[in-house]
C-alpha positions in Angstrom: 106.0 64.0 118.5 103.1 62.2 120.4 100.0 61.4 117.6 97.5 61.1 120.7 96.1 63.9 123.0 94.7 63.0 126.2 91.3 63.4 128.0 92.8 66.6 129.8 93.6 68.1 126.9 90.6 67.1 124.8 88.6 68.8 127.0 89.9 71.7 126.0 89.8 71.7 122.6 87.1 73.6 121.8 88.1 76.7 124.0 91.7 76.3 121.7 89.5 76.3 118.4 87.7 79.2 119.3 91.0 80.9 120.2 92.7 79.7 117.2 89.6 81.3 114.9 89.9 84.7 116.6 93.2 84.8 115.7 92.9 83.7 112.1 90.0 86.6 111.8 92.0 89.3 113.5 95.1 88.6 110.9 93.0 88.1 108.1 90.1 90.9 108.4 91.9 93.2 110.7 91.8 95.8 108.2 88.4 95.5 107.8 87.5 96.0 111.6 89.7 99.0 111.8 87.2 101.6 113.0 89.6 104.2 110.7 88.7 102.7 107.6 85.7 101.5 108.1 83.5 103.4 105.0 81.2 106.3 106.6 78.5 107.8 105.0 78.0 111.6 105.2 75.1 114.0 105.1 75.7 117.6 103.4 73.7 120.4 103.6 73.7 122.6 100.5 71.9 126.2 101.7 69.0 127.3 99.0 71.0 130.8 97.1 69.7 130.8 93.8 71.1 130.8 91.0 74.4 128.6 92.7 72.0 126.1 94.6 68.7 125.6 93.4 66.5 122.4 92.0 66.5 121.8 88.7 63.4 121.2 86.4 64.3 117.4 86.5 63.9 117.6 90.4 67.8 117.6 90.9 70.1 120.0 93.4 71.9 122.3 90.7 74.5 124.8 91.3 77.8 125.7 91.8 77.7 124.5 95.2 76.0 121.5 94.6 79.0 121.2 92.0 81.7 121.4 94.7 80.4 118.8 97.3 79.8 116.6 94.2 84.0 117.5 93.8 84.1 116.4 97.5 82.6 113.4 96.7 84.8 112.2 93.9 87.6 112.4 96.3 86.3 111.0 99.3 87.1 107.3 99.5 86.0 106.5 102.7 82.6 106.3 101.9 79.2 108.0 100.1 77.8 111.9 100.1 74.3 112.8 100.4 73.5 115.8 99.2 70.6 118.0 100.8 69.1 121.1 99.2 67.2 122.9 101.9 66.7 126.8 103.0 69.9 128.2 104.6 68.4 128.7 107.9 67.0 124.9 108.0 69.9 123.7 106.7 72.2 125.4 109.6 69.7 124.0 112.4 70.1 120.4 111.0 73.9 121.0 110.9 74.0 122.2 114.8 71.4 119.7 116.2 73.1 117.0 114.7 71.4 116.0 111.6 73.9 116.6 108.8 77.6 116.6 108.7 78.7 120.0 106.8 76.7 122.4 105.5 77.6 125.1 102.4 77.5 127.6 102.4 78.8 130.1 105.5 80.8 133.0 105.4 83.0 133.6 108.1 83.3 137.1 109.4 86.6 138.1 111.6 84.7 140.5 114.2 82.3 137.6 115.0 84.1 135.5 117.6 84.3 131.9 117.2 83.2 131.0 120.8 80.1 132.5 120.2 79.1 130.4 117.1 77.4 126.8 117.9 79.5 125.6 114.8 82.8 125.9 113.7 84.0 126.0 110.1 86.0 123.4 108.7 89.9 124.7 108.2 89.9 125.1 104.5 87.8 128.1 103.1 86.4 127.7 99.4 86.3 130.7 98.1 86.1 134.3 98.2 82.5 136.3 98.5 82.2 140.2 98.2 78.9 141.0 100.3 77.4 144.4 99.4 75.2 146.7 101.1 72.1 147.9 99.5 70.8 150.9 100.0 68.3 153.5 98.7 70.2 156.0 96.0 67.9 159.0 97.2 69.3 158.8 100.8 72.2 159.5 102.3 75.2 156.8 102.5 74.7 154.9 105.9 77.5 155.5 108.1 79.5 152.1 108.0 80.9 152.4 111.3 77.0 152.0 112.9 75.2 150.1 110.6 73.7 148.2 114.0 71.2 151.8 114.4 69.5 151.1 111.1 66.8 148.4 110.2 69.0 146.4 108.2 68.7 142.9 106.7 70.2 139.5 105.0 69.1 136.3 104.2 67.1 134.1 106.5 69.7 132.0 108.2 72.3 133.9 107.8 72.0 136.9 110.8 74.8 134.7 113.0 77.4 136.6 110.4 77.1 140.2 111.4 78.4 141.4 114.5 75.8 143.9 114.9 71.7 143.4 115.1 70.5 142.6 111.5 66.9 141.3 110.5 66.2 138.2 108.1 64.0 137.8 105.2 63.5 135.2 102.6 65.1 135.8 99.1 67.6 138.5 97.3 63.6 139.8 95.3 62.2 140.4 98.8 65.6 142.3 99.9 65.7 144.4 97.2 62.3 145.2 97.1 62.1 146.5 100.4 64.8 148.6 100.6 63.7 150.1 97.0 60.1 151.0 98.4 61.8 152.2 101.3 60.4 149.5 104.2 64.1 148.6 105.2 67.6 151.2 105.6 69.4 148.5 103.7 70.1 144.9 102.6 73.2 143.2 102.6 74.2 140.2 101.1 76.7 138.7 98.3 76.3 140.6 95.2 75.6 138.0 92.4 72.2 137.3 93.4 71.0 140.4 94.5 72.6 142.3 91.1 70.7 139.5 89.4 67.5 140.8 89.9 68.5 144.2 90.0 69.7 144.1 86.1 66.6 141.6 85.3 63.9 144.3 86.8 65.9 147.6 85.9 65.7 148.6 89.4 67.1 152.2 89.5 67.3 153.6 92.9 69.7 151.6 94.5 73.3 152.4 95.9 75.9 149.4 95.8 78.5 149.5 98.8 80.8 147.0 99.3 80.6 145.8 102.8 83.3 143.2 103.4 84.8 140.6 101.3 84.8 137.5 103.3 85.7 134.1 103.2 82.9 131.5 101.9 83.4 128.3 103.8 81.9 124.8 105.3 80.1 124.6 108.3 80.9 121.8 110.7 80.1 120.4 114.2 81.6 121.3 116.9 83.8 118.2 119.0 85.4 115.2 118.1 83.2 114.5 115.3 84.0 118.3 113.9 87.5 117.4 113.7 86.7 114.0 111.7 84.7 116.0 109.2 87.5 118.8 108.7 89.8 116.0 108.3 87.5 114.5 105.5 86.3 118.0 104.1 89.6 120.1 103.9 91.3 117.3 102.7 89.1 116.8 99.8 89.3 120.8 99.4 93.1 121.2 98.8 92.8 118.0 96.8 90.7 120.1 94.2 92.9 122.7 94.9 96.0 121.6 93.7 94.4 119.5 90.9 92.8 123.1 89.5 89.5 121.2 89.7 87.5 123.8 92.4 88.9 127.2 90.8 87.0 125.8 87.8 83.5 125.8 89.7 84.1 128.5 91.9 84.7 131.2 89.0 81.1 130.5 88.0 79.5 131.2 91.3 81.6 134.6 92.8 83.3 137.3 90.9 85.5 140.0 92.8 83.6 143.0 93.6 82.1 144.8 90.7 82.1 148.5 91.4 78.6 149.5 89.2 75.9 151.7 90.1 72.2 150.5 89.6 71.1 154.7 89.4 73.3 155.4 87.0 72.2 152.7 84.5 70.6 154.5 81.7 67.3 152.2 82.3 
């Protein structure tokens, strides 16, 4: 063993140093630069349907849906979930132009095809949603077949579910309403909010239908970075699943279709 180095190989002692730290940081904080695991924040859109997403009095998101993204959250180790409370229509701009990550939530309906969407929906649905159409009781039953000849509505935002033309308007009050004082054919939309106000105004002439019972799931980009936020999303989901955790929240926010008739209330 010699104990002396020599001027050739001094001289490169400081390239070997370097060399020698890279290595020592690559074995010791590999894991750590491993772009898989590196901790990523995400941004989630929760769509404004009261009474399941709404602020609180104390300024907070509140809801059933706001419950199951926090239930995301607890089971997401990879990093931190924002949660953004904003009209459904905002909410599915920011999730298309890049400015959220998911969005909650979107029903998917089978006759509108995916292509067409500038989204996709993450692989794992939440739950189940019975939509209902409204109509006046006084009138005759709208043929279901051709709904797309009538002056229909839903929920701002939410238009991109029907296959067929269908206006917007703002809340479940201002659907009712109109279709009550006969300025729309019909409204349709899930039933819990619009039965809601129905029950809490004694609102007589109105028909229930049920229009389609659909799955309610999360919105997500479309691409590479779709398929890193289903991974992260319906992973979390059949996580809750199995622990019984979800069914908990989402028997509190939609019921299977209940077959009552507002004009035959006794009001």
């Amino acid at each position: 063993m010699r104990l002396f180095v020599t001027d050739a190989e001094r001289g490169k002692m400081p390239m070997l140093r370097v060399m020698i730290v890279c290595i020592a940081c690559s074995v010791l904080l590999g894991p750590l630069c491993d772009t898989e695991s590196v901790a990523r924040d995400l941004i989630a859109n929760v769509g404004i349907i009261p009474p399941h997403s709404e602020m609180g009095n104390d300024g907070k998101p509140r809801g059933g849906f706001v419950e199951i993204v926090k239930a995301i959250a607890s089971v997401y180790t990879e990093g931190s979930i924002t949660i953004k409370l904003l009209p459904i229509s905002r909410s599915a701009d920011k999730l298309i132009t890049g400015q959220a990550d998911f969005f909650i939530p979107y029903i998917r309906h089978n006759q509108v095809p995916l292509d067409s969407l500038p989204f996709r929906y993450a692989s794992e649905p939440v739950l189940k949603a019975s939509f209902v159409l409204y109509t006046r009781a006084d009138r005759p039953r709208l043929p279901m077949a051709g709904l797309g000849k009538y002056h229909l509505e839903t929920l701002r935002g939410a238009a991109m579910h029907f296959p067929f033309k269908i206006s917007e308007t703002d809340s479940f009050n201002q659907g009712i309403l109109k279709v009550s004082k006969g300025r729309s054919d019909g409204f349709i939309v899930e039933q819990e909010g619009a039965d809601a106000f129905i029950r809490e105004h004694r609102i007589k002439n109105i028909r229930r239908t049920l229009y389609a019972t659909f799955d309610s799931c999360v919105m997500i980009p479309k691409g590479s970075k779709g398929n890193e936020i289903d991974r992260i999303v319906s992973g979390a989901l059949r996580k809750l699943k199995q622990s019984g955790k979800l069914q908990k929240i989402t028997e509190k926010i939609h019921k299977p279709y209940d077959d009552w008739q507002p004009y035959q209330m006794n009001w």
